[in-house]
OpenMM code with the backbone's topology and positions (N, CA, C; nanometers):
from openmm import Vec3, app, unit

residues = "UNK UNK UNK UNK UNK UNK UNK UNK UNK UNK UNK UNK UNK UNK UNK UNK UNK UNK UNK UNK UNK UNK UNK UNK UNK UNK UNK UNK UNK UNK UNK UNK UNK UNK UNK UNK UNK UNK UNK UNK UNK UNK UNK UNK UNK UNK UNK UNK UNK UNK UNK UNK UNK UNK UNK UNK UNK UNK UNK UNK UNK UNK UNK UNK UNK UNK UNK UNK UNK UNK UNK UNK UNK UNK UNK UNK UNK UNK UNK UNK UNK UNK UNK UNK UNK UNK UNK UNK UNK UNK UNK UNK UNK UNK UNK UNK UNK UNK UNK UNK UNK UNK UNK UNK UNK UNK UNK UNK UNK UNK UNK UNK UNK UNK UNK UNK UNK UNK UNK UNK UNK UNK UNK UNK UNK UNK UNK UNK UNK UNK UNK UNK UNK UNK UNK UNK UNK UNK UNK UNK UNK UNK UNK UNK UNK UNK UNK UNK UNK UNK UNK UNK UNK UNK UNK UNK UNK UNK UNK UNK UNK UNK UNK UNK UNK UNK UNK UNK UNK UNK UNK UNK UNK".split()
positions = [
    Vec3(-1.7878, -2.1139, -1.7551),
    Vec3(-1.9302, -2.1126, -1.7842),
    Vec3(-2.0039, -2.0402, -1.6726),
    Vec3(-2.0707, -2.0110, -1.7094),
    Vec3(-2.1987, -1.8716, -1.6120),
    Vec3(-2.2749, -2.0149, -1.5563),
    Vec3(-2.2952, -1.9863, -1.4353),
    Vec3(-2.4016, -2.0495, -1.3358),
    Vec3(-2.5046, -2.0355, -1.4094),
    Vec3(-2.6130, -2.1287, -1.4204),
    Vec3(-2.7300, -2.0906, -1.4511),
    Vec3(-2.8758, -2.0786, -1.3715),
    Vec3(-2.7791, -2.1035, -1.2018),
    Vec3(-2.9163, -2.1168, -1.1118),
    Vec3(-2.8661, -2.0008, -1.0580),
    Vec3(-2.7333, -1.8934, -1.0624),
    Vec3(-2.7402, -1.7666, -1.0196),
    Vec3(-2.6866, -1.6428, -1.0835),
    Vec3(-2.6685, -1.7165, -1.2254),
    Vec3(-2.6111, -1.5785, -1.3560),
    Vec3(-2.5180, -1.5605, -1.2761),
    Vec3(-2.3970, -1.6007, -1.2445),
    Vec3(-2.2669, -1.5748, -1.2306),
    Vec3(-2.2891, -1.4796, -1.0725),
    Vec3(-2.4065, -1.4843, -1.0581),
    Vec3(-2.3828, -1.3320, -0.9073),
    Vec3(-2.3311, -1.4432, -0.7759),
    Vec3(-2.2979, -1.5514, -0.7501),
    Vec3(-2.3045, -1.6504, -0.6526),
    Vec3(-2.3846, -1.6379, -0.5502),
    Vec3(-2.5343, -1.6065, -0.5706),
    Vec3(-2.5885, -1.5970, -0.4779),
    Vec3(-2.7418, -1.6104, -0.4711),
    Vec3(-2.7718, -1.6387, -0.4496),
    Vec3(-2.9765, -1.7405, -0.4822),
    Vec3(-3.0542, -1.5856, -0.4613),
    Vec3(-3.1667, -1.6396, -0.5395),
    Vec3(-3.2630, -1.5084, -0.5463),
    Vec3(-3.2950, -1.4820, -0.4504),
    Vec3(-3.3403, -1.5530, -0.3711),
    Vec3(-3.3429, -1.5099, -0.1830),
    Vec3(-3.2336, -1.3995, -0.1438),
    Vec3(-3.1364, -1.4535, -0.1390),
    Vec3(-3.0281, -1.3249, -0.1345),
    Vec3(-3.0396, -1.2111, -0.1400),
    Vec3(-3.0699, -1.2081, -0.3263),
    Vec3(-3.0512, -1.0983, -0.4275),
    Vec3(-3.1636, -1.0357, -0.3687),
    Vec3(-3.2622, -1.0922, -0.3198),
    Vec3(-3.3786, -0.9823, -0.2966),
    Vec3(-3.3544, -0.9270, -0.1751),
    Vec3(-3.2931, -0.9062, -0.0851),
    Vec3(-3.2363, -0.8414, 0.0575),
    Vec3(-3.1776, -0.6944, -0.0441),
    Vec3(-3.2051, -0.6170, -0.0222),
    Vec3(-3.1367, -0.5072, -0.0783),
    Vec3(-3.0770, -0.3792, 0.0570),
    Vec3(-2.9501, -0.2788, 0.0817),
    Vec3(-2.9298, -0.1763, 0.1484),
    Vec3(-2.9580, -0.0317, 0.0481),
    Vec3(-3.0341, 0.0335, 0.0547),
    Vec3(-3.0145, 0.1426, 0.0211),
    Vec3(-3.0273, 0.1294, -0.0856),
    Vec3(-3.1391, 0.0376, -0.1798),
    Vec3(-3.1337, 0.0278, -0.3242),
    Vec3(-3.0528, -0.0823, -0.3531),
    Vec3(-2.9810, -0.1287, -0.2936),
    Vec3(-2.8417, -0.2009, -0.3988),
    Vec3(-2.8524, -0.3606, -0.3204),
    Vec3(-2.8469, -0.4536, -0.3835),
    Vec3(-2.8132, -0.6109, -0.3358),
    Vec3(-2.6189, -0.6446, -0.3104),
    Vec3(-2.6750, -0.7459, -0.2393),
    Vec3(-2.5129, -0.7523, -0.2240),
    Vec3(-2.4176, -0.7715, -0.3326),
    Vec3(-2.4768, -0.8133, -0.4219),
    Vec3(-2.3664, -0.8022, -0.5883),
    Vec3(-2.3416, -0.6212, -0.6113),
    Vec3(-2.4336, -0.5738, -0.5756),
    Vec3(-2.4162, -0.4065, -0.6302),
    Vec3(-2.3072, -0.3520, -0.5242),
    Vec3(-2.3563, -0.3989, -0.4277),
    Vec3(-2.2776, -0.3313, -0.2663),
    Vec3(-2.1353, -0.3873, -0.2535),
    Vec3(-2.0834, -0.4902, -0.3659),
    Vec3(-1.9256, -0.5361, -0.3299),
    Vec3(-1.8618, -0.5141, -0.4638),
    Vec3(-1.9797, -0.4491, -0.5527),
    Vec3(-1.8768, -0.3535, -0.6996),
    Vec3(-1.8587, -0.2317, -0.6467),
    Vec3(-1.8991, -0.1947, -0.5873),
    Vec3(-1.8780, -0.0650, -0.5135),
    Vec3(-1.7231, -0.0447, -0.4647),
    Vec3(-1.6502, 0.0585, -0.5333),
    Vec3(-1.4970, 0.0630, -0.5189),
    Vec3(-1.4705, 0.1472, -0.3304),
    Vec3(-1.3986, 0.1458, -0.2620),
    Vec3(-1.3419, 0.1505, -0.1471),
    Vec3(-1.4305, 0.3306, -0.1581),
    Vec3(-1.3438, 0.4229, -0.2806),
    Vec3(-1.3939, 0.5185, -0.3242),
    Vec3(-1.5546, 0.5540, -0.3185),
    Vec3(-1.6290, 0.4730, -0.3813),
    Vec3(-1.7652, 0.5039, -0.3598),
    Vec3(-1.8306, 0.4609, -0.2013),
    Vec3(-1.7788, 0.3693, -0.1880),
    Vec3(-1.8201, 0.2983, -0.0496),
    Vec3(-1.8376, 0.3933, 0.0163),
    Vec3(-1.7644, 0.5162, 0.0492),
    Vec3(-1.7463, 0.6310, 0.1370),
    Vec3(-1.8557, 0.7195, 0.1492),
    Vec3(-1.9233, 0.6974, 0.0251),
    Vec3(-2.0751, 0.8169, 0.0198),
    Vec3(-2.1822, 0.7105, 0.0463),
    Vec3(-2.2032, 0.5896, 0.0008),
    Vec3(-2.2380, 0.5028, 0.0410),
    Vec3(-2.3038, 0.4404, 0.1990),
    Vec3(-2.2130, 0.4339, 0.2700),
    Vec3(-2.2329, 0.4135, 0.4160),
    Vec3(-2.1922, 0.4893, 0.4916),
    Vec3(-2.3025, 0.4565, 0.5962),
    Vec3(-2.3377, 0.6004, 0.6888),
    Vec3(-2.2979, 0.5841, 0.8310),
    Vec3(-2.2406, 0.4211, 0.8256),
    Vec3(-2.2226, 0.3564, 1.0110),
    Vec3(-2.0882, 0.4221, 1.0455),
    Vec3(-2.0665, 0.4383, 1.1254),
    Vec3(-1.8664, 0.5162, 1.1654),
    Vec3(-1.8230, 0.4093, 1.1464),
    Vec3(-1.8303, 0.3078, 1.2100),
    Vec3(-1.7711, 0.1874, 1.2182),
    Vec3(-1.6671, 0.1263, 1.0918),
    Vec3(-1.8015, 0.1740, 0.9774),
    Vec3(-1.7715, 0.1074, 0.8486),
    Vec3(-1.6722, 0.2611, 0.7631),
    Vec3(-1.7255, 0.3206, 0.7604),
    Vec3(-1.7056, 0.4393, 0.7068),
    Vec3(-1.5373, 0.4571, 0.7628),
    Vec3(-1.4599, 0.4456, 0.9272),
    Vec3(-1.3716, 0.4288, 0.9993),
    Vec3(-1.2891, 0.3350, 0.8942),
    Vec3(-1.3028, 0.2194, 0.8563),
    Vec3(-1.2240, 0.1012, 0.7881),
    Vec3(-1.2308, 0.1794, 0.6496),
    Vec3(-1.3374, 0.2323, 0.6020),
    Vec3(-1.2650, 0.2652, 0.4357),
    Vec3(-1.2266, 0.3009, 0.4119),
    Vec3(-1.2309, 0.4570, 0.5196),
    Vec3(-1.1159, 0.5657, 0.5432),
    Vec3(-0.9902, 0.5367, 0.5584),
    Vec3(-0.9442, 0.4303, 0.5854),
    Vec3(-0.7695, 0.3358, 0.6301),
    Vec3(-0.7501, 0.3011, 0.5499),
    Vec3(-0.8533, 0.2356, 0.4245),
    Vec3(-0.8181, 0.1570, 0.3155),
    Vec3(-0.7730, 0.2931, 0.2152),
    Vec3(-0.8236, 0.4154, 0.2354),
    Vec3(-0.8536, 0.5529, 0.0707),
    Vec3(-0.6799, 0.6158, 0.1557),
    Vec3(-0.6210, 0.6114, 0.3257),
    Vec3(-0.5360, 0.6459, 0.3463),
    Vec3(-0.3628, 0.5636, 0.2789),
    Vec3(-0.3964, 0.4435, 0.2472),
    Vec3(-0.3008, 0.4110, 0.2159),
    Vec3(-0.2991, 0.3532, 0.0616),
    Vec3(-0.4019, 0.4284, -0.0215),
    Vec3(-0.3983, 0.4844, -0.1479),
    Vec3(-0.4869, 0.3505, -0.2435),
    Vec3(-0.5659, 0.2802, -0.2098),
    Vec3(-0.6504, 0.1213, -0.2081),
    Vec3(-0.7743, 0.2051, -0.2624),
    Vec3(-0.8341, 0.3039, -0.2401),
    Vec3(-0.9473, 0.3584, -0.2943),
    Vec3(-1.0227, 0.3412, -0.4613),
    Vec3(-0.9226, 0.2826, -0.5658),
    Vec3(-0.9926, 0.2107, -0.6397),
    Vec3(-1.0182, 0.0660, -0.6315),
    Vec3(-0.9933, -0.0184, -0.5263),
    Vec3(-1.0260, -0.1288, -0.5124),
    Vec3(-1.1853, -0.1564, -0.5312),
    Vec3(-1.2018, -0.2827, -0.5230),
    Vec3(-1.3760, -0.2898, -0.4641),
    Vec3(-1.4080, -0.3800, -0.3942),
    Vec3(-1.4772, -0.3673, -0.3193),
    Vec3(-1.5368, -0.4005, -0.1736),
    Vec3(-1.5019, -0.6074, -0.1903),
    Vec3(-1.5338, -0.6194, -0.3009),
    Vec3(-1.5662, -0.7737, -0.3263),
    Vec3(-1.4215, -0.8487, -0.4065),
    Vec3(-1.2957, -0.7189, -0.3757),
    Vec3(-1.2079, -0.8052, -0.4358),
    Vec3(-1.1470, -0.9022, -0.4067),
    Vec3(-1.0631, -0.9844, -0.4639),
    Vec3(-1.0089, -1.1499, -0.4288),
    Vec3(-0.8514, -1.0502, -0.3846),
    Vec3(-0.8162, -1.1122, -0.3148),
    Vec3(-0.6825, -1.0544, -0.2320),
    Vec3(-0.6102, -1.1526, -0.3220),
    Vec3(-0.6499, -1.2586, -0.3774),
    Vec3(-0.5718, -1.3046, -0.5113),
    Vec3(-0.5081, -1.2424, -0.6163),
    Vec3(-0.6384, -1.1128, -0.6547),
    Vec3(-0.6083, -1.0513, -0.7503),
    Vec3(-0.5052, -0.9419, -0.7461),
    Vec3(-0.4360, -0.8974, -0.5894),
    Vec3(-0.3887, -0.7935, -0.5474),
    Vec3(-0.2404, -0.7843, -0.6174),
    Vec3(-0.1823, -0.7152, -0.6387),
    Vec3(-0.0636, -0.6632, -0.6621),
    Vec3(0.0152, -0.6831, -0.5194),
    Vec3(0.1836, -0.7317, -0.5632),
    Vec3(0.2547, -0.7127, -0.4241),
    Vec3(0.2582, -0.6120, -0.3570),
    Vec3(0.2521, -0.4894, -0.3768),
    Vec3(0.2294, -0.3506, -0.3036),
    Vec3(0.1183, -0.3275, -0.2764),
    Vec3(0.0046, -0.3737, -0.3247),
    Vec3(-0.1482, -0.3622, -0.2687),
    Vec3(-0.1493, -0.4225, -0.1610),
    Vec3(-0.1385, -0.5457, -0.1630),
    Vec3(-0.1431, -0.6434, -0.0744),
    Vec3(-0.0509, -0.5915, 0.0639),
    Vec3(0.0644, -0.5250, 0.0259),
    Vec3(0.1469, -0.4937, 0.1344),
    Vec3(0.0833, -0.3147, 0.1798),
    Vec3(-0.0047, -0.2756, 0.1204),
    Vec3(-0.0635, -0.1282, 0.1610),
    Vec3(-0.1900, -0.1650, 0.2484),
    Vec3(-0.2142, -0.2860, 0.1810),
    Vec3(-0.3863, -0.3586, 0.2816),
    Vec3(-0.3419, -0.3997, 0.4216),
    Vec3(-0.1986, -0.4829, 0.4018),
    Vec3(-0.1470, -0.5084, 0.5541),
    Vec3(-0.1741, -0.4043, 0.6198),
    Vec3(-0.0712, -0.2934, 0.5357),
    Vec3(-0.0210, -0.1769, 0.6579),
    Vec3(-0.1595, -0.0718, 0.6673),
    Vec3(-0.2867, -0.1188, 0.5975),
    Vec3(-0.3908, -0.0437, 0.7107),
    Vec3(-0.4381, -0.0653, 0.8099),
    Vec3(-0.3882, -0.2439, 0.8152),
    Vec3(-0.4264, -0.3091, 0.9347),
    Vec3(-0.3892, -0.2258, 1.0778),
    Vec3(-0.2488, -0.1888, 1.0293),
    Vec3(-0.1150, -0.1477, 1.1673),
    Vec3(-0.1457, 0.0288, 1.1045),
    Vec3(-0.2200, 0.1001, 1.0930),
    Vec3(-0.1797, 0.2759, 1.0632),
    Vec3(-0.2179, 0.2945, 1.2510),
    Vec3(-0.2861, 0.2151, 1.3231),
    Vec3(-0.3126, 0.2366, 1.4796),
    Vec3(-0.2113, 0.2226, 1.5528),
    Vec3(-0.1357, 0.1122, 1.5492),
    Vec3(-0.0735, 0.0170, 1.6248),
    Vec3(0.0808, 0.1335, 1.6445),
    Vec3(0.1376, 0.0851, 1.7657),
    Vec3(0.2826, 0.1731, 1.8005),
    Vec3(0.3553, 0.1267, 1.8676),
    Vec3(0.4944, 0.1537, 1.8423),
    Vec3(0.6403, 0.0526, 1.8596),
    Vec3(0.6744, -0.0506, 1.8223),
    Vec3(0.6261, -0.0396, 1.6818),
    Vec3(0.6622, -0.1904, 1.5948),
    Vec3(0.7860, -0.1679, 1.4752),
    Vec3(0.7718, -0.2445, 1.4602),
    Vec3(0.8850, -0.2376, 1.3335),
    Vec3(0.8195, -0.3365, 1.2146),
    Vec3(0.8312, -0.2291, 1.1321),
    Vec3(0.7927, -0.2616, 0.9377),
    Vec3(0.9021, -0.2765, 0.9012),
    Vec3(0.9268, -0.3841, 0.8154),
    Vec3(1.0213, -0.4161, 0.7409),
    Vec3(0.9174, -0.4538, 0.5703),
    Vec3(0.9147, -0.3574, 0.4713),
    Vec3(0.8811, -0.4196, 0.3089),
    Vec3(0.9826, -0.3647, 0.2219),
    Vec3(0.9666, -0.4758, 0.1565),
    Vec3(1.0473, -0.4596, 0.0197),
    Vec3(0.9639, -0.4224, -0.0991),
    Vec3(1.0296, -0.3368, -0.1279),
    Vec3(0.9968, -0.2061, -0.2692),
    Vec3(0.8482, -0.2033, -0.2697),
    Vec3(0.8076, -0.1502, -0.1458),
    Vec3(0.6344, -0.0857, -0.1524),
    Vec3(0.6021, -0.0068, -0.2997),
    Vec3(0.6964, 0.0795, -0.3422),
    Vec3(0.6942, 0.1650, -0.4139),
    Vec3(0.6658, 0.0649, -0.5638),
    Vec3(0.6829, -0.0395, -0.5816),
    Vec3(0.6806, -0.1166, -0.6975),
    Vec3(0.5414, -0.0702, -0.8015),
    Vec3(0.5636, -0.0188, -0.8950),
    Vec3(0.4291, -0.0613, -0.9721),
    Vec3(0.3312, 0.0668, -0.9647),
    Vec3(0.4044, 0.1537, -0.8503),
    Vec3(0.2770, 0.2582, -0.8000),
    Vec3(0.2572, 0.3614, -0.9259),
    Vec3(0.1932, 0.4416, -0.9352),
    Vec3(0.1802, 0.5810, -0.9703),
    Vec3(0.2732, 0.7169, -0.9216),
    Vec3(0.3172, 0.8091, -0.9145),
    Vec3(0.3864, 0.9077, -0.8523),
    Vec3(0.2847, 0.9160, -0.7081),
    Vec3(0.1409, 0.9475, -0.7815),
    Vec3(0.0352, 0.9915, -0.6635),
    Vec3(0.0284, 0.9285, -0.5864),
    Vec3(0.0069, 0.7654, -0.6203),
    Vec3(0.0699, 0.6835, -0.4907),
    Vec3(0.1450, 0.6770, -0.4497),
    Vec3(0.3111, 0.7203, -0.4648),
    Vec3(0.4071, 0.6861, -0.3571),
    Vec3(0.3729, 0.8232, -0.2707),
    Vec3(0.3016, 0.9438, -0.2953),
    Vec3(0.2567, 1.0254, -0.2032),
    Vec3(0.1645, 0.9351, -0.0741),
    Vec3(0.0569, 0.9018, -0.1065),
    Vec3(-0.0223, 0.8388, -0.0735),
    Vec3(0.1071, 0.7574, 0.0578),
    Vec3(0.1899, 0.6894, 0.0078),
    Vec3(0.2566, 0.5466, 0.0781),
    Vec3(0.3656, 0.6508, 0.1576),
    Vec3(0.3962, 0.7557, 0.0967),
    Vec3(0.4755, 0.8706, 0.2223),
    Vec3(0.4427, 0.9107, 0.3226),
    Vec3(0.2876, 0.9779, 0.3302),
    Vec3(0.2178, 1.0100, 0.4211),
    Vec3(0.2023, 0.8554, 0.5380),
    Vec3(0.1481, 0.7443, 0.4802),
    Vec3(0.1265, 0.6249, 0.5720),
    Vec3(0.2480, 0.5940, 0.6468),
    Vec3(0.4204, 0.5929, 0.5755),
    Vec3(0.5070, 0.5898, 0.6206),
    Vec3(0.5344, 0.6594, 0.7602),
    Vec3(0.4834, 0.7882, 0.7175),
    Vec3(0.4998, 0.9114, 0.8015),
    Vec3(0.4202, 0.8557, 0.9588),
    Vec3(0.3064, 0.8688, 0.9314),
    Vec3(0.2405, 0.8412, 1.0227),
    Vec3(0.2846, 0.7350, 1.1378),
    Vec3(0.3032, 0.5916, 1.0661),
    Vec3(0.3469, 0.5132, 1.1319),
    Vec3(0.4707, 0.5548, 1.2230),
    Vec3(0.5873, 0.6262, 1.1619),
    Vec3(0.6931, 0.6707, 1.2555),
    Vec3(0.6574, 0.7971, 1.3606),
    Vec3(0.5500, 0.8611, 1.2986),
    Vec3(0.4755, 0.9611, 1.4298),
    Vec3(0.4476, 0.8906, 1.5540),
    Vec3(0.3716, 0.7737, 1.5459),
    Vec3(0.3538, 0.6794, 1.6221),
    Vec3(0.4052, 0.6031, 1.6915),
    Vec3(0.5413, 0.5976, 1.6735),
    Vec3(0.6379, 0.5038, 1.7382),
    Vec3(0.6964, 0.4284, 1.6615),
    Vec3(0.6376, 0.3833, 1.5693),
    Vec3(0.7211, 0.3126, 1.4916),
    Vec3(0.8247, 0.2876, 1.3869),
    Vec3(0.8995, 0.1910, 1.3826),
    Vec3(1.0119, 0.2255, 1.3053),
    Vec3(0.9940, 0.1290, 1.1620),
    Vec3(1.0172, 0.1857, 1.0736),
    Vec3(1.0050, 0.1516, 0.8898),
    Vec3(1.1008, 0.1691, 0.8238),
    Vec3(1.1249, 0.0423, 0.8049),
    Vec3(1.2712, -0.0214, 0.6907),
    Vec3(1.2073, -0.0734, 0.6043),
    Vec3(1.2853, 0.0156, 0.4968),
    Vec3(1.2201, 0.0169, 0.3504),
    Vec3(1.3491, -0.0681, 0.2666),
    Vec3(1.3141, -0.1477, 0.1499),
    Vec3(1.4023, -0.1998, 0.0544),
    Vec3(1.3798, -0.1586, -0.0061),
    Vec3(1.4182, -0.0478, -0.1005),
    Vec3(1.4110, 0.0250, -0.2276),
    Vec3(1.4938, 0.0623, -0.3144),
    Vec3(1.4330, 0.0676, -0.4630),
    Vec3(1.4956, 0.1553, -0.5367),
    Vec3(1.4628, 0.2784, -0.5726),
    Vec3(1.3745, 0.3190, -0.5288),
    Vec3(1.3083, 0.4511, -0.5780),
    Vec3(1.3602, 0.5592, -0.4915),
    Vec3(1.4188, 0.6326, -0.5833),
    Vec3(1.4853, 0.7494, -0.5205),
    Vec3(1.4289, 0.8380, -0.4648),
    Vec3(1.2856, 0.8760, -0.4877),
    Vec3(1.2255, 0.9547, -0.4388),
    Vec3(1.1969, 0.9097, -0.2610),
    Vec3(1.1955, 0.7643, -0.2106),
    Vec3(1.2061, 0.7281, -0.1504),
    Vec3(1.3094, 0.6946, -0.0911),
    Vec3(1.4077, 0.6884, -0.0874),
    Vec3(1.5372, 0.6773, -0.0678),
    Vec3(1.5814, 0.8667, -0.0126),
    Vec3(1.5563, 0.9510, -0.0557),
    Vec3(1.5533, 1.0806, -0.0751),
    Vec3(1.4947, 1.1310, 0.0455),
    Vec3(1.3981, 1.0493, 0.0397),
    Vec3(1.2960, 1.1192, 0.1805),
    Vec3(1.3356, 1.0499, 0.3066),
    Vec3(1.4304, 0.9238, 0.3238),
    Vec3(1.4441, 0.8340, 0.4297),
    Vec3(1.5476, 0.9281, 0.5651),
    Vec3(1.5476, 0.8977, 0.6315),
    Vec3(1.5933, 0.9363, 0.7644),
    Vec3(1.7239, 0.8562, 0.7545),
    Vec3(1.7774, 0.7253, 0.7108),
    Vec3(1.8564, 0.6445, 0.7453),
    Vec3(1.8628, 0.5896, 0.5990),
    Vec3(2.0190, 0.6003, 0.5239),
    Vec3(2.0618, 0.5217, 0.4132),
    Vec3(2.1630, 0.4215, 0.4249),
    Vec3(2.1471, 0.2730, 0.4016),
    Vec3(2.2199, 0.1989, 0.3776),
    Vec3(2.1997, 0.1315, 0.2425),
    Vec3(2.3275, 0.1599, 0.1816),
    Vec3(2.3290, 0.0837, 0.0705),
    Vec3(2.4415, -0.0262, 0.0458),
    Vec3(2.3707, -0.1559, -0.0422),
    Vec3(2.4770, -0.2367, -0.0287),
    Vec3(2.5422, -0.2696, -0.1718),
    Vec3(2.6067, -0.3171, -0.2028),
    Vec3(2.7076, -0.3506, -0.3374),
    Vec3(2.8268, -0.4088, -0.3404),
    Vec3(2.9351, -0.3981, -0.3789),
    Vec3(2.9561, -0.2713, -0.4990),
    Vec3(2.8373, -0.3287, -0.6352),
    Vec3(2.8118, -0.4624, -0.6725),
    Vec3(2.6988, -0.4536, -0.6931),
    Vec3(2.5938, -0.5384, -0.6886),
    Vec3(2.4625, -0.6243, -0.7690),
    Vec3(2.4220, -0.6846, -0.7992),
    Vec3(2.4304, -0.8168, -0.7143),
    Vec3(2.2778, -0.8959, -0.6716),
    Vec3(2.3103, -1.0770, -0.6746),
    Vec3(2.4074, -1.0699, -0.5877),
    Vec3(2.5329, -1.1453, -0.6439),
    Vec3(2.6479, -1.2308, -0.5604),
    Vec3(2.7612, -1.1292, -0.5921),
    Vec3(2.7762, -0.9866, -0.6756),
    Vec3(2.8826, -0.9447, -0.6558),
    Vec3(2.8398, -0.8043, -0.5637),
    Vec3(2.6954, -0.8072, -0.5022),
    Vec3(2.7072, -0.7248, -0.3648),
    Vec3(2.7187, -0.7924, -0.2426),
    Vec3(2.6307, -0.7824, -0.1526),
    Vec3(2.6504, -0.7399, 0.0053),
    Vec3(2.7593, -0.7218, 0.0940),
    Vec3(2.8001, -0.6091, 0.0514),
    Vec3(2.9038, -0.5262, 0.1661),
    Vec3(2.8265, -0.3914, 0.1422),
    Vec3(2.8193, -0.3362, 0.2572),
    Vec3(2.7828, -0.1869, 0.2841),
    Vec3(2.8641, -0.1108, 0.2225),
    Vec3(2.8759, -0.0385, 0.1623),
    Vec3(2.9330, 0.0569, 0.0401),
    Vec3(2.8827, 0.1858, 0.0843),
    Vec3(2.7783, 0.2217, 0.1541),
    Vec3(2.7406, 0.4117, 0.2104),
    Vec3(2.6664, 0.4072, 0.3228),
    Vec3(2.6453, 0.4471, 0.4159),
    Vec3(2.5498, 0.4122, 0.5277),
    Vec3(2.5369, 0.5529, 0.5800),
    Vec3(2.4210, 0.6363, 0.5653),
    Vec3(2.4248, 0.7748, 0.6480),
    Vec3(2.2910, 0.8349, 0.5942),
    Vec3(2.2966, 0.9543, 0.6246),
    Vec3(2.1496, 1.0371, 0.5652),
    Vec3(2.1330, 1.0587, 0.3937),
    Vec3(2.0631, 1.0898, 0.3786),
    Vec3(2.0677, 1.1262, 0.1770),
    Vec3(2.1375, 1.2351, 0.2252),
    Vec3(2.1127, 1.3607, 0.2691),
    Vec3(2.2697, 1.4607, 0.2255),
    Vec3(2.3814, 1.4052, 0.2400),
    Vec3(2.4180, 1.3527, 0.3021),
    Vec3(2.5984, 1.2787, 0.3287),
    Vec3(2.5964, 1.1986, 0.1997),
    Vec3(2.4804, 1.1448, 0.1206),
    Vec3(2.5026, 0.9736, 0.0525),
    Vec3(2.5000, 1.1006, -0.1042),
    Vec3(2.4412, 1.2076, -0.1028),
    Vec3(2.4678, 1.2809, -0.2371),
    Vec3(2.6032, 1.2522, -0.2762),
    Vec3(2.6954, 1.3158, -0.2232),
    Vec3(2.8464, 1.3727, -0.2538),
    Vec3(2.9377, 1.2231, -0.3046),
    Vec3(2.8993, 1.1061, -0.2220),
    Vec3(2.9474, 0.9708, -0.2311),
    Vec3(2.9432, 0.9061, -0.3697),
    Vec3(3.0084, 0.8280, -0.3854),
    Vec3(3.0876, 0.7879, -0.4764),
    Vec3(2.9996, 0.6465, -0.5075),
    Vec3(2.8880, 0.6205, -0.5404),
    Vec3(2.8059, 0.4684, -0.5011),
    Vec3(2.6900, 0.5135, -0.6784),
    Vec3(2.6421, 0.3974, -0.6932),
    Vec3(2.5351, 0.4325, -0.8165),
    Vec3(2.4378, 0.4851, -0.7686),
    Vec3(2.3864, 0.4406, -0.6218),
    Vec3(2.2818, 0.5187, -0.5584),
    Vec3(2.2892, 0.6873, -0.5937),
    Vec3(2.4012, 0.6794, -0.5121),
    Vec3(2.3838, 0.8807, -0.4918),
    Vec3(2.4277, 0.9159, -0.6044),
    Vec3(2.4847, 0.8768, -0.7116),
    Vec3(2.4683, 0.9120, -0.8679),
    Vec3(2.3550, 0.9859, -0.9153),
    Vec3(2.2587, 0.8416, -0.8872),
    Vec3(2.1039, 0.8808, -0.9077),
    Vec3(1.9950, 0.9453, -0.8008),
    Vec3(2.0577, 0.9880, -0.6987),
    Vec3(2.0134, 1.0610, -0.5821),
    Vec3(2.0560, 1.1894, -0.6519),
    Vec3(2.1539, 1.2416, -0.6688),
    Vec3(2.2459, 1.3800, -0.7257),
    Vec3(2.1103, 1.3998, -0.8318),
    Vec3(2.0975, 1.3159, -0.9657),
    Vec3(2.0187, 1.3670, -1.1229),
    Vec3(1.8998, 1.4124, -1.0397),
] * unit.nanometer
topology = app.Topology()
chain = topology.addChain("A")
for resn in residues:
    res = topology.addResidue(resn, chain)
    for name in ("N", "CA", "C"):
        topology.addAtom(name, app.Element.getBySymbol(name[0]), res)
């Protein structure tokens, strides 16, 4: 049921009447990461949305519930926290889940960066395109659950092409 002392906006007419630039704070947190950017004019702020549009979050909006996030959102919001930070170690599992192509660009470049920086990023994946681009392949099997974990290929994607594993099967197509 809709509030009826604030029409669903959670917030008293006192509030609503504070406006930035035309807009109340109900207008200013529909505002997607994307618009936010033409929007505000402080570095400060403008600095944070820019981290959020780098690790591909730019249709979000300002007022979303981190409830509502996807496991790879949620794990792209972490890692804008850390795109500064250097000599750490990332460890996620299948960032790539769920994305778009354009986003795993988006999540390559952030990858990138972070190891420019010092840091080192261990990825759990299946996505070959990711797997493809990695510096370091370990794969485990021979397969599935309880009839893998033994290391079955461990080396760069050129060495893991030629190999004999389902990975570099689908690394080779």
């Amino acid at each position: 049921m809709t509030c009826e002392a604030c029409g669903g906006t959670r917030y008293s007419d006192e509030a609503l009447s504070h406006t930035y630039k035309g807009k109340n704070i109900v207008d200013v947190l529909q505002l997607t990461i994307e618009e936010a950017k033409d929007f505000f004019d402080r570095p400060k702020i403008i600095k944070r949305i820019n981290t959020l549009r780098e690790v591909g979050l730019e249709y979000l909006t300002l007022g979303q519930t981190t409830s509502s996030l996807s496991g790879g959102e949620v794990q792209r919001l972490k890692l804008a926290s850390h795109l500064k930070k250097e000599g750490q170690i990332y460890i996620l599992d299948e960032p790539s889940l769920g994305l778009h192509a354009q986003d795993n660009d988006k999540l390559f470049d952030v990858f990138q960066k972070l190891v420019e920086r010092g840091n080192s990023v261990i990825i759990i994946e299946h996505n070959v395109d990711f797997i493809a681009a990695s510096d370091w392949v370990i794969e485990l099997g021979p397969g599935g659950g309880k009839h893998g974990g033994e290391i079955i290929f461990e080396g760069t994607p050129e060495q893991m092409s030629p190999a004999d594993t389902v990975t570099a099967k689908w690394l080779r197509d």
